[in-house]
C-alpha positions in Angstrom: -2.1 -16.4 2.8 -1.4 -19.4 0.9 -4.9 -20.6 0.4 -5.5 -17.3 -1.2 -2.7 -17.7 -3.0 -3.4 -21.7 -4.4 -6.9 -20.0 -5.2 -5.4 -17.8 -7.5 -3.0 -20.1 -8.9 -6.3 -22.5 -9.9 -8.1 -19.0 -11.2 -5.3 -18.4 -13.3 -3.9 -22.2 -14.0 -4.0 -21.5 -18.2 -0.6 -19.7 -17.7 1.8 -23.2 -16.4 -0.1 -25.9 -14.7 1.6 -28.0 -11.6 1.3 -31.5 -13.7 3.6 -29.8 -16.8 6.4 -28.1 -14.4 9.2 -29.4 -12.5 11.0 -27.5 -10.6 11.9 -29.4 -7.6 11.2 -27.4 -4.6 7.2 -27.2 -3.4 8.0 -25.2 0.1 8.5 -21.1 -1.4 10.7 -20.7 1.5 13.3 -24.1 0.3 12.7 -22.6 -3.3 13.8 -19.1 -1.9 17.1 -20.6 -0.1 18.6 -23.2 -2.5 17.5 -21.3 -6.2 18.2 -23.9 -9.0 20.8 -26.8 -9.1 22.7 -27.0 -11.7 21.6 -30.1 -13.2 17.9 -28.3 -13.4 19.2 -25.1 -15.6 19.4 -24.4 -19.3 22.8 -25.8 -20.3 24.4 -22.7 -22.7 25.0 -24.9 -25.4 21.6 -25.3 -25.9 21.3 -21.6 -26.5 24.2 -22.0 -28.8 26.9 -25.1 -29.4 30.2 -23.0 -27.9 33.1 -21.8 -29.6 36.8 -21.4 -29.3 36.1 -17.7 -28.3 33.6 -19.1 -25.5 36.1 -21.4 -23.9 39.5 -19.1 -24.2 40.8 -18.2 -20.5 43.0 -15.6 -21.5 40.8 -12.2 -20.3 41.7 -10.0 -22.9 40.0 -12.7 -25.6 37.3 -13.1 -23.4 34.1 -11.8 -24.1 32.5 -10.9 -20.6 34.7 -8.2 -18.7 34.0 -5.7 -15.7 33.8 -2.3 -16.3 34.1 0.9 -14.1 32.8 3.9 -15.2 33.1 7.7 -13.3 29.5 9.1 -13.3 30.0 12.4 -10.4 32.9 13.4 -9.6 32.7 14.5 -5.9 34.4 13.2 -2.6 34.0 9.8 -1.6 34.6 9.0 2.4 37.8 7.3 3.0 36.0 4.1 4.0 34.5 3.7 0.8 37.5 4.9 -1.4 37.0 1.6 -3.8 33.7 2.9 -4.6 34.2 6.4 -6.5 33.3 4.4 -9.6 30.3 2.7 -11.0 31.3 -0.9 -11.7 29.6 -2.7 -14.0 29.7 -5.8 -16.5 29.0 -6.3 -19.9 29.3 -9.3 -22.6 30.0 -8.2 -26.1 29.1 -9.5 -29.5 31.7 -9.1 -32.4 29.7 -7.6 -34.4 26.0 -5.2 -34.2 23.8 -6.9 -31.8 20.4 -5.9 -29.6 21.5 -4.9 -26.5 19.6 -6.7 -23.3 20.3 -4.7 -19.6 19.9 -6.8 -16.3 19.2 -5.1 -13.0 19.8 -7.0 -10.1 17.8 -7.2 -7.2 17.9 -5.9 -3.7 21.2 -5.4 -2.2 22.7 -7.5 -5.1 25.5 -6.7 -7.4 25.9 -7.0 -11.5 28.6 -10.4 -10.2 25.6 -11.9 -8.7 25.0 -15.8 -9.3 21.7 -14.7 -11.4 23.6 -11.7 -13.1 26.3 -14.1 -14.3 23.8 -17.1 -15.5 21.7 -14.7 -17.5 24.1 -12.9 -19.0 25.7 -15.9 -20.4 22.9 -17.9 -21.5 21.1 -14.4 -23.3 25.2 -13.5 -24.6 25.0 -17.4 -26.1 21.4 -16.4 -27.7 23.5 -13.4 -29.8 22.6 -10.1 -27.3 25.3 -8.1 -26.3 24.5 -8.1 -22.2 24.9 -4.8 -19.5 25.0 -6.2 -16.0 24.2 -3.6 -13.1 24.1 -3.8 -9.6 21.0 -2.5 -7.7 20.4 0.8 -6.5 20.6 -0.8 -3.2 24.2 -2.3 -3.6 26.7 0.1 -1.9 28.8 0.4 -4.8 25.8 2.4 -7.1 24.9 4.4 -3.9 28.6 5.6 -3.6 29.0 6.2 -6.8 26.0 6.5 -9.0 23.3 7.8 -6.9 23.1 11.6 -7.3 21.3 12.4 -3.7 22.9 8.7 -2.4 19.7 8.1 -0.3 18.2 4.9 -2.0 14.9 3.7 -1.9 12.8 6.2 -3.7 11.8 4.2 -6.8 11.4 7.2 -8.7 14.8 8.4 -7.6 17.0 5.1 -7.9 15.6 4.7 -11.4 16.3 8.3 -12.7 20.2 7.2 -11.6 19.8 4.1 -13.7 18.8 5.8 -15.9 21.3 8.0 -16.0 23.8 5.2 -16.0 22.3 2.6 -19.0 22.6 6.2 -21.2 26.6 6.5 -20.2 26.8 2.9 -20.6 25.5 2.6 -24.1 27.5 5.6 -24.9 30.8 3.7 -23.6 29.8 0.8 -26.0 29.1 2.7 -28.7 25.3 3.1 -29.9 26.5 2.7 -33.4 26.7 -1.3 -32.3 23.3 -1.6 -30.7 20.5 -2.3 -33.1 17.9 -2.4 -30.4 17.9 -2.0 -26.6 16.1 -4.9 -24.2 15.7 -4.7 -20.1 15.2 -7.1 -17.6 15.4 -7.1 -14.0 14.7 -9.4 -10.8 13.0 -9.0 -7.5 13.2 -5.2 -7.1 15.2 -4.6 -10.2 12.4 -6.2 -12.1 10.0 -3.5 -10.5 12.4 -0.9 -11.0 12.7 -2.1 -14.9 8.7 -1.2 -15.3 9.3 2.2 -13.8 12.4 2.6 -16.7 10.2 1.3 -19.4 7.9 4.3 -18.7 10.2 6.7 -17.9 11.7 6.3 -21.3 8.5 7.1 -22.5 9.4 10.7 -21.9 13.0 10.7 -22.5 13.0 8.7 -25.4 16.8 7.5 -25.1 16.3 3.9 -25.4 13.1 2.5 -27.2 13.3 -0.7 -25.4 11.7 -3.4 -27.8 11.2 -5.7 -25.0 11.0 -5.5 -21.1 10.4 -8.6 -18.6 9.8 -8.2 -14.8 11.2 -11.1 -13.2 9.8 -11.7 -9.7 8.6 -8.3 -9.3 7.3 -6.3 -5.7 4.1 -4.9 -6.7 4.8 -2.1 -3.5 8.3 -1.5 -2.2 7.1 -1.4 1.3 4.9 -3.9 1.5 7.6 -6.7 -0.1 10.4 -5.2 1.8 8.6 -5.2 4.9 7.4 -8.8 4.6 11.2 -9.7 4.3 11.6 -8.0 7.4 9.6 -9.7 9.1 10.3 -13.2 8.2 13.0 -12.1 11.0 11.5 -10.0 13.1 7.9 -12.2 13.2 10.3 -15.6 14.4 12.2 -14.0 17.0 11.3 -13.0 20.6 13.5 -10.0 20.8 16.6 -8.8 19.5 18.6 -10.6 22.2 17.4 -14.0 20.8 17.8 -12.7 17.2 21.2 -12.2 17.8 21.5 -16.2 19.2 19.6 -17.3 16.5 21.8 -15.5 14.0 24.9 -16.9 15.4 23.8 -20.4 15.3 23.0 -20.1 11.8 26.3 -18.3 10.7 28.1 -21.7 13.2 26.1 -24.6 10.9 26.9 -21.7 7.7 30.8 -21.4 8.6 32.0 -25.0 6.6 30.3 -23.7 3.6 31.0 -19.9 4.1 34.8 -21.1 4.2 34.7 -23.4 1.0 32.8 -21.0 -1.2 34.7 -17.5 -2.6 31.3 -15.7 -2.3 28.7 -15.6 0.4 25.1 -15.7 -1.5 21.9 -17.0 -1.1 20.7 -19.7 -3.6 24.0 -20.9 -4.3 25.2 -24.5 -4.5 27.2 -24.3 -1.2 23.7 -23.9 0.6 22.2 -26.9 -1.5 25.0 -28.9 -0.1 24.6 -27.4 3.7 21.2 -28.4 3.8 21.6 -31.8 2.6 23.9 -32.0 5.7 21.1 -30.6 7.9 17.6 -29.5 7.0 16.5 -26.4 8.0 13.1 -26.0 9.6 10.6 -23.7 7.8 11.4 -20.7 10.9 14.9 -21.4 10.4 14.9 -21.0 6.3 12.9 -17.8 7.4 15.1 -16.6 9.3 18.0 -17.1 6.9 16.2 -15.0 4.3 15.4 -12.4 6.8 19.2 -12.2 7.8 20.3 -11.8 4.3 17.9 -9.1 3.9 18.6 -7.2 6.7 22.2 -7.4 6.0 21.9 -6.2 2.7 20.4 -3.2 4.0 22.3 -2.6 6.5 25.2 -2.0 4.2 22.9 0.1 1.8 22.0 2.0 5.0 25.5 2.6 6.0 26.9 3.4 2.8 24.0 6.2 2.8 24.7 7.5 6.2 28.7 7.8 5.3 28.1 9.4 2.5 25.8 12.2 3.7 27.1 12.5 6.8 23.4 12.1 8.3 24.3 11.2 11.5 22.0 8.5 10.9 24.6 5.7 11.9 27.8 7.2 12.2 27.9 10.1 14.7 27.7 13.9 13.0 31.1 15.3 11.5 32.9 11.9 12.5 35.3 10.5 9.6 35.8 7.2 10.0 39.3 5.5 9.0 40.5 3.1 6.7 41.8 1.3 10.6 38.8 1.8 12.4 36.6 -1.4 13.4 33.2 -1.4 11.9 32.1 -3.7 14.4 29.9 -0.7 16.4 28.2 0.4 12.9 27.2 -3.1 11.9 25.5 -3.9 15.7 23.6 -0.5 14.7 22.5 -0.9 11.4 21.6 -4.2 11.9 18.8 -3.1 14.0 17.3 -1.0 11.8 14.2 -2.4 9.7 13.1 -0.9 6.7 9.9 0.1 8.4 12.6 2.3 10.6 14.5 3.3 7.2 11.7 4.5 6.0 10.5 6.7 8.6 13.5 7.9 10.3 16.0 8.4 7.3 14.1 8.5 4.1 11.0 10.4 4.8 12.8 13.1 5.9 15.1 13.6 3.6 12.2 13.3 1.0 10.5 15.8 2.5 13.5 18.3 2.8 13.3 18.7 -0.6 9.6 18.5 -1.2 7.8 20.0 1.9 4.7 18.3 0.3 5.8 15.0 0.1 4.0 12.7 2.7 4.8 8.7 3.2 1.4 8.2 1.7 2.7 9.7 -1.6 6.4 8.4 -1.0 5.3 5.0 -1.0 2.2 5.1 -3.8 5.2 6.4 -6.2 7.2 3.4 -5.4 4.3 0.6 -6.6 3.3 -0.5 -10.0 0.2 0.8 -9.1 1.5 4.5 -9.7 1.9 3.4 -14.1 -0.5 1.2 -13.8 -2.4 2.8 -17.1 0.8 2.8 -18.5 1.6 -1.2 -17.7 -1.7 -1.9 -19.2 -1.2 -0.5 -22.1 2.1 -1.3 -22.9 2.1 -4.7 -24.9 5.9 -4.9 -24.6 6.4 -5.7 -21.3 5.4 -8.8 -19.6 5.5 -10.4 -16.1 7.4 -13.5 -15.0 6.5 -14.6 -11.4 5.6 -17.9 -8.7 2.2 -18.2 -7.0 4.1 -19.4 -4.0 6.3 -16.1 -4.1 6.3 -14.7 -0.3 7.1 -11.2 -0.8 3.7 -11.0 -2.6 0.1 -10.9 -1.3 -3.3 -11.9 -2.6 -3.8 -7.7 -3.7 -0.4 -8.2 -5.8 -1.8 -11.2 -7.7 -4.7 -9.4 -8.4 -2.9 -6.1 -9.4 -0.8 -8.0 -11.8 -3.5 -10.3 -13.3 -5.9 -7.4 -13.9 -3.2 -5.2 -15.2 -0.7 -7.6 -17.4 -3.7 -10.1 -18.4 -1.9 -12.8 -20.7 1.6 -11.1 -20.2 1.8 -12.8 -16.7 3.4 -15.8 -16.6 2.6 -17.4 -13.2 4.8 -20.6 -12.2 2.9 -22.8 -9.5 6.1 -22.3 -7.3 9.6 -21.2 -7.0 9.2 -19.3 -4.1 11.2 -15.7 -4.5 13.4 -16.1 -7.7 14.0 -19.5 -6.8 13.3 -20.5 -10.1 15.2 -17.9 -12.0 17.7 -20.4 -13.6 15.2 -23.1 -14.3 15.4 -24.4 -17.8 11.9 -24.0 -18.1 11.8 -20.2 -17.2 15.1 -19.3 -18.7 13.6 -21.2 -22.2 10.4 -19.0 -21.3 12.3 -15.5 -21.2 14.4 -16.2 -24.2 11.1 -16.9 -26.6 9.7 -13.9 -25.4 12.7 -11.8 -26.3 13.6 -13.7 -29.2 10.2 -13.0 -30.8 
């Protein structure tokens, strides 16, 4: 695979060659893991010089704030009572500004580290900034997901959807001159699928769109995660070994960070204490996958009252241990998701719908005219990225042309905060 994959970045070397770019991490699966250290991103004040406003810690004079917004109102399970709401961030301008939307990326939430760096650095460069969590996150599934079964592009993006509209209407539309999206990993494929879908609705206009690190097919870049777990394990019974001798050597840092998330500086400083092995860094990103789905899949299952995870007609309590459902969802890849949870559901309310269909309208390939024809969106991405194959680059070559930007590595949004990317996207929507 990464033969193919060096071929491509030599076909296609006119977009950023290796001699010009620095990003410090050459293994995909390193660049994956530790993201971008802090001394290697785009300091904000060369966006903009700060100001008193920038610098005040008192949160009512502060410009970024959370905000929760009510979007169905309908029972939520007692488990998942701080979820009724759809929580979300945004980062105001005093006065009338463009407006720039970031979706986050698989499992992830609007506080993620790369939610919070690019909504300051784009807030420094004069946009007012929506943050949103993914689709994925339990929060959006609990309280922003109309059938609360994610994983059907076209469904999770008719919700988002949904929820930029209510958003913009909260700010007030009369102080947006012009609306911008963004997204990583799956929220940058999910921001191609908005881009056409407000083709047809017409609510937004967007002036700009950029894909960050997008999957070309759902199930093919969520599987390949899966397996980075699944492919370095004997069985589950060793999976579960290997996973607890990871979380042992993770425990220092777990304990001296508030948040537990991948590519942040607490794993940069674990690994300087002992490198992982390539299986091992692998691994990791399998485990953070998995987990992140299953708490998607259990949020799902609670909600519906599928059955799926929880037994049928069971309520479970505010006391109860959770222990039980995470050993269960843990096990379930998104190969099993798929065919066991989704599928079916899909097809109760579309006797037609087959998981050839359900999958082709979850890849760029399904707007693929409309992507090539649409001179407003580009493509930000890493020849080294794992969760892509040899078809992808091809795909997105042949269909963004010289709207691909391709970084010789960074593995999978490793890169995101680099100073030279960062400086990238904010030319693009600056022009």
């Amino acid at each position: 695979m990464h033969r193919a994959l060096l071929s491509w970045l030599l076909v296609l070397g006119c977009f950023t060659t290796a001699l010009a770019y620095e990003y410090p991490f050459k293994n995909p699966y390193v660049a994956t893991v530790l993201g971008t250290l802090p001394e290697d991103q785009l300091p904000l004040d060369s966006v903009r010089p700060a100001r008193l406003g920038d610098l005040n810690p008192l949160k009512d004079l502060g410009a970024v704030r959370t905000r929760e917004l009510l979007l169905h109102d309908r029972p939520v399970p007692d488990i998942l009572w701080y979820d009724d709401t759809l929580q979300y961030s945004v980062a105001m301008q005093r006065r009338v500004a463009p407006l720039l939307f970031i979706i986050a990326g698989t499992g992830s939430s609007y506080e993620s580290a790369n939610c919070r760096y690019l909504q300051a650095v784009f807030h420094r460069a004069g946009f007012h900034v929506v943050s949103l969590s993914s689709p994925t996150y339990p929060n959006f599934v609990v309280s922003a997901s109309t059938n609360q079964v994610p994983g059907f592009i076209p469904w999770d993006v008719a919700d988002l959807y949904q929820s930029m509209d209510a958003i913009a209407n909260q700010i007030g539309r009369e102080r947006i001159s012009s609306y911008n999206l963004t997204g990583y990993s799956l929220g940058g494929t999910q921001s191609a699928f908005l881009a056409e879908l407000d083709t047809r609705e017409k609510r937004f206009g967007f002036d700009k769109v950029m894909l960050l690190n997008p999957a070309v097919s759902l199930l093919t870049s969520a599987t390949t995660l899966d397996h980075l777990l699944s492919d370095n394990v004997a069985n589950r019974d060793e999976a579960t070994k290997v996973v607890a001798n990871l979380v042992s050597d993770l425990s220092e840092a777990y304990r001296s960070s508030s948040e537990v998330n991948f590519g942040d500086d607490f794993l940069f400083a674990l690994y300087g204490k002992r490198s992982l092995s390539e299986t091992e860094l692998k691994i990791l990103i399998g485990v953070a996958f998995r987990m992140s789905l299953a708490s998607m899949v259990f949020a799902s299952d609670v909600c519906t009252g599928a059955g799926y995870i929880a037994p049928r007609g069971h309520r479970i309590s505010k006391t109860e241990s959770l222990s039980p459902y995470l050993d269960a969802t843990v096990g379930v890849s998104f190969e099993d998701y798929v065919d066991e949870y989704l599928l079916p559901f899909l097809a109760f309310h579309d006797p037609e719908m087959t998981r050839e269909r359900a999958v082709a309208a979850s890849s760029l390939e399904f707007i693929a005219p409309f992507l090539r024809d649409s001179g407003n969106i580009a493509v930000m991405t890493n020849a080294d990225d794992p969760i892509l194959t040899p078809e992808d680059f091809k795909f997105l070559k042949s269909t963004f042309g010289d709207r691909l930007r391709l970084y010789p590595v960074g593995g999978h949004c490793g890169n995101l905060r680099f100073r030279d990317n960062v400086t990238a996207m904010l030319e693009f929507f600056r022009k």
